[in-house]
N, CA, C and O atoms as a printed pandas DataFrame, in Angstrom:
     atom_number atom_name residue_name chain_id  residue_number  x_coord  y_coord  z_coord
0              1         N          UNK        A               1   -6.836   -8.614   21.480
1              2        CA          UNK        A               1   -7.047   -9.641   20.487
2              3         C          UNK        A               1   -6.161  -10.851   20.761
3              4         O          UNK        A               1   -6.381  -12.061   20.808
4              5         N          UNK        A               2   -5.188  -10.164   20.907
5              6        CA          UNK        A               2   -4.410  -11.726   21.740
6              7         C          UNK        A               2   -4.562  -12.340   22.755
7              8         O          UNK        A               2   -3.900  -13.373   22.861
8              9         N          UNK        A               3   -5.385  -11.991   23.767
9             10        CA          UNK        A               3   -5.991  -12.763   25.147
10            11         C          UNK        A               3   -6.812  -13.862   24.077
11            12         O          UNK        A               3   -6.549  -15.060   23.974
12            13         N          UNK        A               4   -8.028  -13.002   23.207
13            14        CA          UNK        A               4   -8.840  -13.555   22.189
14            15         C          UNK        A               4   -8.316  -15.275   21.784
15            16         O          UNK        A               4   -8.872  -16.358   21.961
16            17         N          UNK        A               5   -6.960  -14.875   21.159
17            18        CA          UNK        A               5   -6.275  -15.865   20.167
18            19         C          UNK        A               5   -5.925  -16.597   20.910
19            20         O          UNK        A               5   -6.066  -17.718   20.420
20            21         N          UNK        A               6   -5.374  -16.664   22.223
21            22        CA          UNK        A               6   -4.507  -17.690   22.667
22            23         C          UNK        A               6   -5.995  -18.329   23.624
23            24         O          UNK        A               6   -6.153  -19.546   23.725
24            25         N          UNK        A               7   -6.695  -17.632   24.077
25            26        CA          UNK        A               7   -8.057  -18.636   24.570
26            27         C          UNK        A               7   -8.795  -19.474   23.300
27            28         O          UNK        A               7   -9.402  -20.535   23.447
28            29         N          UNK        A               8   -8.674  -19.012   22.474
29            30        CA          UNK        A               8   -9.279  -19.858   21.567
30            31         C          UNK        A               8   -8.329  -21.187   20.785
31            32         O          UNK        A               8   -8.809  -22.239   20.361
32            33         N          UNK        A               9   -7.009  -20.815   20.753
33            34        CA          UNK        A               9   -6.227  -21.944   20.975
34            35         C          UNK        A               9   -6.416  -22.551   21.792
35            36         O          UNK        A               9   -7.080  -23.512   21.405
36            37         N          UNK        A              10   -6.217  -22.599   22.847
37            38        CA          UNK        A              10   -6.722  -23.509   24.055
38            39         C          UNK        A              10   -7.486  -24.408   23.883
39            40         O          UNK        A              10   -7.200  -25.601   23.987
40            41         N          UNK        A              11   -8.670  -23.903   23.569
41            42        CA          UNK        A              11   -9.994  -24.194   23.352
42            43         C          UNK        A              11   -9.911  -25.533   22.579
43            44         O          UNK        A              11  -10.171  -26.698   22.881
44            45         N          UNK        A              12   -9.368  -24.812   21.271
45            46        CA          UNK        A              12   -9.403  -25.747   20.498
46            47         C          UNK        A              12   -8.324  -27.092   20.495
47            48         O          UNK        A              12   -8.464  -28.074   19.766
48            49         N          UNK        A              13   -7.350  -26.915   21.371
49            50        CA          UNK        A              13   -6.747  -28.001   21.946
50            51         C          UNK        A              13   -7.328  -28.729   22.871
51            52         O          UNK        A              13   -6.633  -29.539   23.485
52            53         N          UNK        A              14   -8.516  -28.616   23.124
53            54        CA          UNK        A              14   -9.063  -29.462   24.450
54            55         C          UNK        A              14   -8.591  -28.910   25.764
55            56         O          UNK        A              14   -8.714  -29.589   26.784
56            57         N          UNK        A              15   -8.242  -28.127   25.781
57            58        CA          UNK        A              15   -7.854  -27.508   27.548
58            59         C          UNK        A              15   -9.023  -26.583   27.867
59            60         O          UNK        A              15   -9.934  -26.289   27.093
60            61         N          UNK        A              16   -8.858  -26.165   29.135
61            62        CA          UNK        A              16   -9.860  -25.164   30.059
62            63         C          UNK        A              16   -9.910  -23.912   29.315
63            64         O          UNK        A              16  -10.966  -23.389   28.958
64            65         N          UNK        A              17   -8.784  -23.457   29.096
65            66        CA          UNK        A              17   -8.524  -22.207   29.141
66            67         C          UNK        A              17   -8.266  -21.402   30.214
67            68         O          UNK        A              17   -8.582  -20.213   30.253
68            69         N          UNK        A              18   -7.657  -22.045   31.164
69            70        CA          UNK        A              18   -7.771  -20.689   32.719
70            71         C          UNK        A              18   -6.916  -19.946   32.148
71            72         O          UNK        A              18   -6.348  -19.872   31.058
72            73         N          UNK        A              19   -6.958  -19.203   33.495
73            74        CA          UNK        A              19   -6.313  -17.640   33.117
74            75         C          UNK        A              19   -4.723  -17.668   32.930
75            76         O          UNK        A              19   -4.032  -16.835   32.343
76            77         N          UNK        A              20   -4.215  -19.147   33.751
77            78        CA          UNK        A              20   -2.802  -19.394   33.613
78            79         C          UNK        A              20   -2.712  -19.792   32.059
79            80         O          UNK        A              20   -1.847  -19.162   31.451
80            81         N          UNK        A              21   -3.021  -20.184   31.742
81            82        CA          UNK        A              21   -3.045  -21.144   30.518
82            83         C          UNK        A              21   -2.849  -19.709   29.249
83            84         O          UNK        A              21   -1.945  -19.474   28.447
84            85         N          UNK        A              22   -3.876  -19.135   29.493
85            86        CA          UNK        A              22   -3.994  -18.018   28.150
86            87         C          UNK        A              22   -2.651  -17.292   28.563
87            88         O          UNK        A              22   -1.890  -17.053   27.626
88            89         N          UNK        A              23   -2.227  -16.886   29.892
89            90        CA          UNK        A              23   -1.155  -15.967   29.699
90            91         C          UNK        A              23    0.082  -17.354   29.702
91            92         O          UNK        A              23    1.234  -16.942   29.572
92            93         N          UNK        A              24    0.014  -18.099   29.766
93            94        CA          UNK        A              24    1.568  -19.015   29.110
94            95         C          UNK        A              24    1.646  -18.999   27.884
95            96         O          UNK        A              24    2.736  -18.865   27.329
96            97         N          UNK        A              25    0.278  -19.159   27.081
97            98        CA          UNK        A              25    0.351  -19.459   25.565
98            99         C          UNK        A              25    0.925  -18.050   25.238
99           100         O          UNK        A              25    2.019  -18.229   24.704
100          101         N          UNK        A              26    0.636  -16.697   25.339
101          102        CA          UNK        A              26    0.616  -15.602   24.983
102          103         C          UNK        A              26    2.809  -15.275   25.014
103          104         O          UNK        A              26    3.704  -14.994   24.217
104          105         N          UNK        A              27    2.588  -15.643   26.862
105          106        CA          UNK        A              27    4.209  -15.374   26.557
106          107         C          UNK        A              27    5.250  -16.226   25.981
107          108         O          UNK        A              27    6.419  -15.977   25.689
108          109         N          UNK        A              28    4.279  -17.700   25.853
109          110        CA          UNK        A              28    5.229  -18.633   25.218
110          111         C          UNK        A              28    5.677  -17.830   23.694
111          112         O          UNK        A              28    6.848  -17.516   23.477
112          113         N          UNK        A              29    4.571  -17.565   22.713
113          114        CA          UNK        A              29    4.552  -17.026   21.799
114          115         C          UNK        A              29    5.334  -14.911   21.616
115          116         O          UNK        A              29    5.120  -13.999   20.817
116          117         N          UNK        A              30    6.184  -15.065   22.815
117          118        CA          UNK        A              30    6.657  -13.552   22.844
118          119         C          UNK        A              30    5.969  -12.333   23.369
119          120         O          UNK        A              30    6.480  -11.218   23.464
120          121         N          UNK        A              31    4.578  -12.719   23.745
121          122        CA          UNK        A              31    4.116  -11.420   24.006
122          123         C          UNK        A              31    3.834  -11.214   25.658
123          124         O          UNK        A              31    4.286  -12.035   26.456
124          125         N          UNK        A              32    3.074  -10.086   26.086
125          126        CA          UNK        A              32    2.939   -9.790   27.283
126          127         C          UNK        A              32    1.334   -9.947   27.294
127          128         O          UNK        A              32    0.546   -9.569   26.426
128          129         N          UNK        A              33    1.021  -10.703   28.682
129          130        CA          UNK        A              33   -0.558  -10.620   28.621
130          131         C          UNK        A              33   -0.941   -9.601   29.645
131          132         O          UNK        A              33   -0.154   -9.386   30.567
132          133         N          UNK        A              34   -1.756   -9.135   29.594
133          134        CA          UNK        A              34   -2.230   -8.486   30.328
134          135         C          UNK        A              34   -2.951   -9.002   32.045
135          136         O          UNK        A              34   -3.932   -9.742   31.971
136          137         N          UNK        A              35   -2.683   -8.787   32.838
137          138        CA          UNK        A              35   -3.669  -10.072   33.945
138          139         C          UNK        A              35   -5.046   -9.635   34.193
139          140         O          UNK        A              35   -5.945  -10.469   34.297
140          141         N          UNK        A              36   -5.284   -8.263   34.303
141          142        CA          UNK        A              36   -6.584   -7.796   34.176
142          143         C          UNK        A              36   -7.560   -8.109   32.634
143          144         O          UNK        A              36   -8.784   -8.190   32.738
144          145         N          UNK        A              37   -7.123   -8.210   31.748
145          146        CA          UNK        A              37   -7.669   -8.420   30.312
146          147         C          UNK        A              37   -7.992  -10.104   30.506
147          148         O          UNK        A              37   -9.058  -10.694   30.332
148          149         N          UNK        A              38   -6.623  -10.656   30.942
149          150        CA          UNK        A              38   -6.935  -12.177   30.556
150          151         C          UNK        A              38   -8.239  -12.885   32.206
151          152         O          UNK        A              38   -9.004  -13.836   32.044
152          153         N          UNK        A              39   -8.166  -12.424   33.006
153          154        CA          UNK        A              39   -8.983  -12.410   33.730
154          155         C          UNK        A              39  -10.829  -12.458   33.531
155          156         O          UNK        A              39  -11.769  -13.224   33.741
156          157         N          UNK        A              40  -10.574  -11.182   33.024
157          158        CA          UNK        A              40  -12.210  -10.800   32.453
158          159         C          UNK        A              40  -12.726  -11.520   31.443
159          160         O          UNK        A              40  -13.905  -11.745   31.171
160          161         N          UNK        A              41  -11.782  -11.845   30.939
161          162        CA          UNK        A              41  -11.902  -13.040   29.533
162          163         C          UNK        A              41  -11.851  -13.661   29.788
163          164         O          UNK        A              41  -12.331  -14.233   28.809
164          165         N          UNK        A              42  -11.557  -14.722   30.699
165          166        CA          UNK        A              42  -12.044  -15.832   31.307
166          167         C          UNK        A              42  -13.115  -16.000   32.183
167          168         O          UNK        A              42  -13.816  -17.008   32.094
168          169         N          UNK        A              43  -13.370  -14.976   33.175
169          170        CA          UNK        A              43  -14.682  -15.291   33.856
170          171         C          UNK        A              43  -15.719  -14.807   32.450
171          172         O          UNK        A              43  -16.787  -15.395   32.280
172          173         N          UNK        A              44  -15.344  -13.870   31.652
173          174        CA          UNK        A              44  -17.061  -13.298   30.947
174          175         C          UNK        A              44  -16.950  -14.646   30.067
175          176         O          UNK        A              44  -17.908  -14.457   29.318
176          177         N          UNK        A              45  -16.436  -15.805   29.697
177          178        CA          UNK        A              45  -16.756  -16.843   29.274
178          179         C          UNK        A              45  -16.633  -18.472   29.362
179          180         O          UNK        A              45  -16.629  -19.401   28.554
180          181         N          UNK        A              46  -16.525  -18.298   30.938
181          182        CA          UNK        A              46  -16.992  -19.062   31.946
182          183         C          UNK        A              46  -18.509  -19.826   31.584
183          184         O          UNK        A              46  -19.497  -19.238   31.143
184          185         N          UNK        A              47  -18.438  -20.864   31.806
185          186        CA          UNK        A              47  -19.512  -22.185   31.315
186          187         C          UNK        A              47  -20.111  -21.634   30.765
187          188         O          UNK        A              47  -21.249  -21.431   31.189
188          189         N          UNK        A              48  -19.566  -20.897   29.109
189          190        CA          UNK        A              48  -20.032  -21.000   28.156
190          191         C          UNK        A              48  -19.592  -21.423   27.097
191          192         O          UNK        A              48  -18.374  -21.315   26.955
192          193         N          UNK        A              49  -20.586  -22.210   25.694
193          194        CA          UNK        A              49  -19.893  -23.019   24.659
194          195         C          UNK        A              49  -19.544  -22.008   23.841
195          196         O          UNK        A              49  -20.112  -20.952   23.563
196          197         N          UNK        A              50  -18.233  -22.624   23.396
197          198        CA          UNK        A              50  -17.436  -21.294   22.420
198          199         C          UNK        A              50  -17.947  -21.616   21.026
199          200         O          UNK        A              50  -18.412  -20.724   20.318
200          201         N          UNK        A              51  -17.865  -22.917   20.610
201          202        CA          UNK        A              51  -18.990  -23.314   19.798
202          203         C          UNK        A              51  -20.325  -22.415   19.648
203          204         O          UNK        A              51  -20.216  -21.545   18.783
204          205         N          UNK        A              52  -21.342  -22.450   20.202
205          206        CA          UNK        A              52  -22.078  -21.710   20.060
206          207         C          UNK        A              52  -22.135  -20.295   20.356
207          208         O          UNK        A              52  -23.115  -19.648   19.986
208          209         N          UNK        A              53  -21.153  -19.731   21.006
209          210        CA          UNK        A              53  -20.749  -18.110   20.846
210          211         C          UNK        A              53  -20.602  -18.023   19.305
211          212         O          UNK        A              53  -21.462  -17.338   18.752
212          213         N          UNK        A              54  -19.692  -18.578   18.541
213          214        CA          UNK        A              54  -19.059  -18.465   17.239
214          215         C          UNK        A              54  -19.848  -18.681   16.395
215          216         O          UNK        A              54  -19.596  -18.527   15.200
216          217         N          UNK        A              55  -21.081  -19.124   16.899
217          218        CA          UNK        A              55  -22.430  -19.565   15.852
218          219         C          UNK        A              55  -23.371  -18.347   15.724
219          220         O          UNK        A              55  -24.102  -17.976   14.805
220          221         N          UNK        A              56  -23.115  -17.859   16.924
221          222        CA          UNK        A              56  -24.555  -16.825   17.427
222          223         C          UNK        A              56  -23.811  -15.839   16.424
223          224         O          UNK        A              56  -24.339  -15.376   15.413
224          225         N          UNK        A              57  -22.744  -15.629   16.770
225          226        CA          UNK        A              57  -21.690  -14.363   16.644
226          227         C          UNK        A              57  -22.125  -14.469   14.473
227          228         O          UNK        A              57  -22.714  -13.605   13.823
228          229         N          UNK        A              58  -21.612  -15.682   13.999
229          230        CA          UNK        A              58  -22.266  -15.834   12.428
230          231         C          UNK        A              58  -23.506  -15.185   12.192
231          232         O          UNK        A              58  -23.558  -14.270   11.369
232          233         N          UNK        A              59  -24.566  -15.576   12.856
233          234        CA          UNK        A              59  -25.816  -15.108   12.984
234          235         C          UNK        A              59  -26.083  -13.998   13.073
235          236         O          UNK        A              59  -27.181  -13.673   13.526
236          237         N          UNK        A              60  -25.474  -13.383   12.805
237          238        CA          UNK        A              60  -25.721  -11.788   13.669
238          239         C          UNK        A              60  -24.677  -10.829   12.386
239          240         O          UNK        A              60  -24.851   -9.634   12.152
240          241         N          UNK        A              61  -23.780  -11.576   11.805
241          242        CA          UNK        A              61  -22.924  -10.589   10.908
242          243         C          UNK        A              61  -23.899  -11.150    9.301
243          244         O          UNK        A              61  -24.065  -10.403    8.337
244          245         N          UNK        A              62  -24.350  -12.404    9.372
245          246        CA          UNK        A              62  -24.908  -13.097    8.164
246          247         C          UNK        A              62  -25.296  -12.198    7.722
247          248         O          UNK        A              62  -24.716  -12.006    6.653
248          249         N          UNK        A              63  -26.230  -11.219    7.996
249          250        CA          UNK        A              63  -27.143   -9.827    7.050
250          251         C          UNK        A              63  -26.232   -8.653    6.028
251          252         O          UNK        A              63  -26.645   -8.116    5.001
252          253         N          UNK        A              64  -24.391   -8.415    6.936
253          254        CA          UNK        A              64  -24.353   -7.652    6.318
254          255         C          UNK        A              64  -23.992   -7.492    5.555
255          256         O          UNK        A              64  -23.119   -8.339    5.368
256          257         N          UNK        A              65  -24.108   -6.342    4.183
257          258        CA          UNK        A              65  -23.830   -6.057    3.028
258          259         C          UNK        A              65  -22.306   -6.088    2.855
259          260         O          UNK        A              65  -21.699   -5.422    3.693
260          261         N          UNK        A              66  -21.623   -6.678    2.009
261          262        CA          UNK        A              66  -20.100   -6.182    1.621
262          263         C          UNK        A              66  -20.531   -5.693    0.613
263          264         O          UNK        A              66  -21.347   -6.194   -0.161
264          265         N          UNK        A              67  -20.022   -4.693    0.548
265          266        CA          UNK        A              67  -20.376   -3.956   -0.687
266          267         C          UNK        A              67  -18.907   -2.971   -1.148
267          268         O          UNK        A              67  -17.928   -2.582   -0.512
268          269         N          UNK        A              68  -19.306   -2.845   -2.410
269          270        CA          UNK        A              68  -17.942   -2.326   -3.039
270          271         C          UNK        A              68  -17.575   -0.831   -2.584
271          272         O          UNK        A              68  -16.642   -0.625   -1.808
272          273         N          UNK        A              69  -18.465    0.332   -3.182
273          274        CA          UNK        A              69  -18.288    1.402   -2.875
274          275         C          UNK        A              69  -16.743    1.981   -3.330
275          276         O          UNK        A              69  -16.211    1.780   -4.422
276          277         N          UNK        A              70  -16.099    2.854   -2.038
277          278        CA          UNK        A              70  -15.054    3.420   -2.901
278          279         C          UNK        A              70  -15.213    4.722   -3.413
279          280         O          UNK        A              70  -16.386    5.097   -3.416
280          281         N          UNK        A              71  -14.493    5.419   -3.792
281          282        CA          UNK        A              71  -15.229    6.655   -4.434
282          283         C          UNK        A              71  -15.275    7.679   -3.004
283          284         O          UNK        A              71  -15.396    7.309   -1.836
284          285         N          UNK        A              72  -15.142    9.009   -3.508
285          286        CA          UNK        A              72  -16.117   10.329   -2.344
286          287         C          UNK        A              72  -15.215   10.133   -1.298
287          288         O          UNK        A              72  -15.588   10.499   -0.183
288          289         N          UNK        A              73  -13.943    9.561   -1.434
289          290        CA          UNK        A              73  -13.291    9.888   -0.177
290          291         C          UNK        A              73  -12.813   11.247   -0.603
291          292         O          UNK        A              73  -13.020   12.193    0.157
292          293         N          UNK        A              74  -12.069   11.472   -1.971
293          294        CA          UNK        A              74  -11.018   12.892   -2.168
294          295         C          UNK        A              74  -12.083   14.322   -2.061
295          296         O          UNK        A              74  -11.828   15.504   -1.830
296          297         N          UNK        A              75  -13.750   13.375   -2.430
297          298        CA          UNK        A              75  -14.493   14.663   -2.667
298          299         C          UNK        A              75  -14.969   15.357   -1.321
299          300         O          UNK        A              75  -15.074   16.513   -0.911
300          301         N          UNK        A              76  -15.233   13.923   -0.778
301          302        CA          UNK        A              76  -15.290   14.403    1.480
302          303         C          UNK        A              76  -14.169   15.163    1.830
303          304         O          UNK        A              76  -14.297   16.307    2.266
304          305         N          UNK        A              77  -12.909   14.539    1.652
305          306        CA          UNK        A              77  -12.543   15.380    1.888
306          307         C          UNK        A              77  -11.616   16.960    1.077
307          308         O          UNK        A              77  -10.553   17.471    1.431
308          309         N          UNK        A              78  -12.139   17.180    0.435
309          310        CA          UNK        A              78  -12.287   18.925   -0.402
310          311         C          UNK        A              78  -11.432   18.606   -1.522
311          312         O          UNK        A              78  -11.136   19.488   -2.327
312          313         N          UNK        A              79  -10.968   17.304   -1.655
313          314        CA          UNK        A              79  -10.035   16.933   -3.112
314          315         C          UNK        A              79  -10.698   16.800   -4.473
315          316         O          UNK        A              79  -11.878   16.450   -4.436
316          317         N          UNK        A              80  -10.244   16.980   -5.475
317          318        CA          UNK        A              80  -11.003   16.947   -6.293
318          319         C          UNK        A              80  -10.243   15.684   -6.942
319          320         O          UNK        A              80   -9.294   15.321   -6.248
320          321         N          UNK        A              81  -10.475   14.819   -8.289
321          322        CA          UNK        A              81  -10.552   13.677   -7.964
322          323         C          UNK        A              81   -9.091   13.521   -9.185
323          324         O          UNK        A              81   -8.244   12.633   -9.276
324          325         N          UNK        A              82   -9.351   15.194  -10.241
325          326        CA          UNK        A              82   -7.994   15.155  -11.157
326          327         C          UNK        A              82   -7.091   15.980  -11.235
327          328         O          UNK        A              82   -6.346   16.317  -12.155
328          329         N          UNK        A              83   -7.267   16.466   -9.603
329          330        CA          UNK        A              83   -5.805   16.553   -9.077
330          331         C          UNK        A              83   -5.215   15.056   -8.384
331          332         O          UNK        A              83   -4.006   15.025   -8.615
332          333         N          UNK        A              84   -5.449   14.378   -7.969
333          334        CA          UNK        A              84   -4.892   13.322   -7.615
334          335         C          UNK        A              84   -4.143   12.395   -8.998
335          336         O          UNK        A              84   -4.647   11.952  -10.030
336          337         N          UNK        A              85   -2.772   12.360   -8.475
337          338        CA          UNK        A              85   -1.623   11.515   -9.622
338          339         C          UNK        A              85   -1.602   10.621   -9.793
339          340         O          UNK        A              85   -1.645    9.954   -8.759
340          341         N          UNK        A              86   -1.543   10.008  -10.773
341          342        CA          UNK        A              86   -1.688    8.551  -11.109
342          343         C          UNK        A              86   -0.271    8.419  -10.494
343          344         O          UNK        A              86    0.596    9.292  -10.506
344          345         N          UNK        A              87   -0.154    6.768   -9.778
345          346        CA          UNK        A              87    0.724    6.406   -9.671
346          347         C          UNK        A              87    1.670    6.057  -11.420
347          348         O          UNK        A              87    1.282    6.127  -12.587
348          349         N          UNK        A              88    2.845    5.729  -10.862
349          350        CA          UNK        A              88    3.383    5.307  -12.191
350          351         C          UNK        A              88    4.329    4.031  -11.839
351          352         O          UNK        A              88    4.940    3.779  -10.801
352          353         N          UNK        A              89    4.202    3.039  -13.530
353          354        CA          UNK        A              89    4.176    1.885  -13.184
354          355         C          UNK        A              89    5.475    1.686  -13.122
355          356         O          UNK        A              89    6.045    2.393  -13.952
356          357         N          UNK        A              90    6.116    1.104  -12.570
357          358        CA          UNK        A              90    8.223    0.707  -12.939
358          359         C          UNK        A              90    7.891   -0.427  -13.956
359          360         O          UNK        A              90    7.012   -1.268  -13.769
360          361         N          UNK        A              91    8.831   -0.340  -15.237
361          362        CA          UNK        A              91    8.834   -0.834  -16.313
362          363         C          UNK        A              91    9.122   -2.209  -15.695
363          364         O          UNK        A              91    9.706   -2.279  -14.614
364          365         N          UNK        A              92    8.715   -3.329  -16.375
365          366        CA          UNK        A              92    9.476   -4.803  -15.911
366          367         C          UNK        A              92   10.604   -4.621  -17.184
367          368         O          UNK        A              92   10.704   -4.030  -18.260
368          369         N          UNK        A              93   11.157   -5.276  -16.560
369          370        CA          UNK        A              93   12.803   -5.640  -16.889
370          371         C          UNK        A              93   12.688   -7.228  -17.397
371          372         O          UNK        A              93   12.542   -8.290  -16.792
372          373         N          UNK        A              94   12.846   -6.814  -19.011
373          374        CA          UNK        A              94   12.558   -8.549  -20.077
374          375         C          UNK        A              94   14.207   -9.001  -19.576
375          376         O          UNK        A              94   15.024   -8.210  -19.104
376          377         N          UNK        A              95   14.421  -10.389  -19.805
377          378        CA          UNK        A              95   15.071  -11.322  -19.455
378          379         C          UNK        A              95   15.831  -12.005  -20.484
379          380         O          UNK        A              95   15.310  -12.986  -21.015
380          381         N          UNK        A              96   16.603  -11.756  -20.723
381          382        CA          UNK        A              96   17.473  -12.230  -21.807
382          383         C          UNK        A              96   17.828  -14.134  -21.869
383          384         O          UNK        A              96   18.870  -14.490  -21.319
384          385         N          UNK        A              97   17.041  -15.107  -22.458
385          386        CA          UNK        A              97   17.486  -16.397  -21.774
386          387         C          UNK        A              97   18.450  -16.930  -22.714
387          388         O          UNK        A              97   18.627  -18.144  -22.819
388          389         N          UNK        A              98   19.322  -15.744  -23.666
389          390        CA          UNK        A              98   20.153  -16.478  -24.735
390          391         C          UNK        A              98   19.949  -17.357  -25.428
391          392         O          UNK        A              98   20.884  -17.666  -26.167
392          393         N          UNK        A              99   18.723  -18.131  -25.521
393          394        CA          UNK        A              99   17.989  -18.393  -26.667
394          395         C          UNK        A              99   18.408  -20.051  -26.547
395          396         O          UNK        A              99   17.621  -20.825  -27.092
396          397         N          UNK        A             100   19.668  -20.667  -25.827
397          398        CA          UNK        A             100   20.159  -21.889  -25.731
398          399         C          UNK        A             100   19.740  -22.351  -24.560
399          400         O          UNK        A             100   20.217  -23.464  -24.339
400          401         N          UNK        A             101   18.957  -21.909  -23.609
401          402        CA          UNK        A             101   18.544  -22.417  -22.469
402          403         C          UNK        A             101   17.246  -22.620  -22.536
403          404         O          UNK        A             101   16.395  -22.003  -23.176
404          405         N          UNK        A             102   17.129  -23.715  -21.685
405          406        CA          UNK        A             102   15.353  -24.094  -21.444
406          407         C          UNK        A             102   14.783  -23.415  -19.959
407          408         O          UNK        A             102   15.556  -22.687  -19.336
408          409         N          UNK        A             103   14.028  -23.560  -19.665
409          410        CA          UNK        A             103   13.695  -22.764  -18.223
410          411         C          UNK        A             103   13.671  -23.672  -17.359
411          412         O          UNK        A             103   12.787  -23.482  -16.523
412          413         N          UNK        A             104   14.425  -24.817  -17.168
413          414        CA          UNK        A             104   15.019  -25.494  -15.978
414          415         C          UNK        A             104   16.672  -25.211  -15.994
415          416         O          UNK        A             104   17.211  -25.833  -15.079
416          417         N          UNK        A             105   17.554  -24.476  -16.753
417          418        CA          UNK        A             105   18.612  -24.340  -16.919
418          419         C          UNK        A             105   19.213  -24.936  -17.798
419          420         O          UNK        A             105   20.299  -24.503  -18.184
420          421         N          UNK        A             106   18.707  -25.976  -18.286
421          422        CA          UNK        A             106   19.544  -27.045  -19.515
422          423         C          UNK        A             106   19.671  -26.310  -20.992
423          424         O          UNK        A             106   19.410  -25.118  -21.153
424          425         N          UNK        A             107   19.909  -26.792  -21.565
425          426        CA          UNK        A             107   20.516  -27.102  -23.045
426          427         C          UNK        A             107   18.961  -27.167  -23.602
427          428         O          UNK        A             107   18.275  -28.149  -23.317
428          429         N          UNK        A             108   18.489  -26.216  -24.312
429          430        CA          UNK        A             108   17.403  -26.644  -25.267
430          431         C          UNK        A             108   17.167  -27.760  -26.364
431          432         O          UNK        A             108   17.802  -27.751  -27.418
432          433         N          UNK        A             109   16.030  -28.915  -25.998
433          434        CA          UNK        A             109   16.012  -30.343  -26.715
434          435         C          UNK        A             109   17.023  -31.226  -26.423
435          436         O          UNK        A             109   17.430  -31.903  -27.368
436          437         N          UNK        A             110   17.824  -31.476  -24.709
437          438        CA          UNK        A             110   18.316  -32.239  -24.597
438          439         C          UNK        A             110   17.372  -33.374  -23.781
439          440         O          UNK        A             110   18.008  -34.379  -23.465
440          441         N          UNK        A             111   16.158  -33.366  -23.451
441          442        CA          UNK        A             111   15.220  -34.621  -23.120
442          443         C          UNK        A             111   15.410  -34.575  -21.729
443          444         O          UNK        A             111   14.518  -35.144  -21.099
444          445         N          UNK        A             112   16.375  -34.028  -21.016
445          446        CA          UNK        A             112   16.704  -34.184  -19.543
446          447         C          UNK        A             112   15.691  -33.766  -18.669
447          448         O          UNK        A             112   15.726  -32.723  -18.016
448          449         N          UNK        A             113   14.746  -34.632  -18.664
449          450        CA          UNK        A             113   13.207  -33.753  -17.556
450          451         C          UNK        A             113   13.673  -34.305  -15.758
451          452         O          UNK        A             113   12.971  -33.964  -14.806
């Protein structure tokens, strides 16, 4: 995914993207590139528009459902659903503002905005 990220930086800076380029951005940013990964990722998108990869690529996820769901994991797997514990909440802790302060720190009704 990071060959991914740093070619598409590129990209979007107006550069080539060669293969030098993706592995400088990668180690500029701390990491290690791979030379076989960043390689293949550059020839498999070789004089092609990334623009229209990223369009096609829309086109193709546009159909699918997000959907909520949830549920039938504890029952898949052999849990039943009230044995599982409610978490429990940690009380918030009220705030004492001594009653003479405003909530910028001042003196209550001294006009000081």
């Amino acid at each position: 995914m990071k060959h991914i990220a740093a070619y598409m930086l590129l990209k979007l800076g107006g550069k080539s993207a060669t293969a030098d380029e993706v592995t400088a951005v990668i180690t500029a940013a701390g990491g290690e590139a791979d030379a076989d990964a960043v390689a293949k990722l550059v020839a498999d998108l070789e004089g092609k528009n990334v623009d229209e990869l990223l369009a096609s690529g829309m086109d193709l996820i546009k159909d699918i459902k997000m959907g909520g769901g949830g549920g039938g994991g504890a029952a898949a797997a052999g849990g039943d659903a009230a044995e599982e514990k409610e978490e429990e909440k940690p009380e918030e802790e009220e705030m004492d503002m001594g009653g003479a302060m405003d909530m910028f720190g001042g003196e209550e009704g001294t006009g000081d905005y």
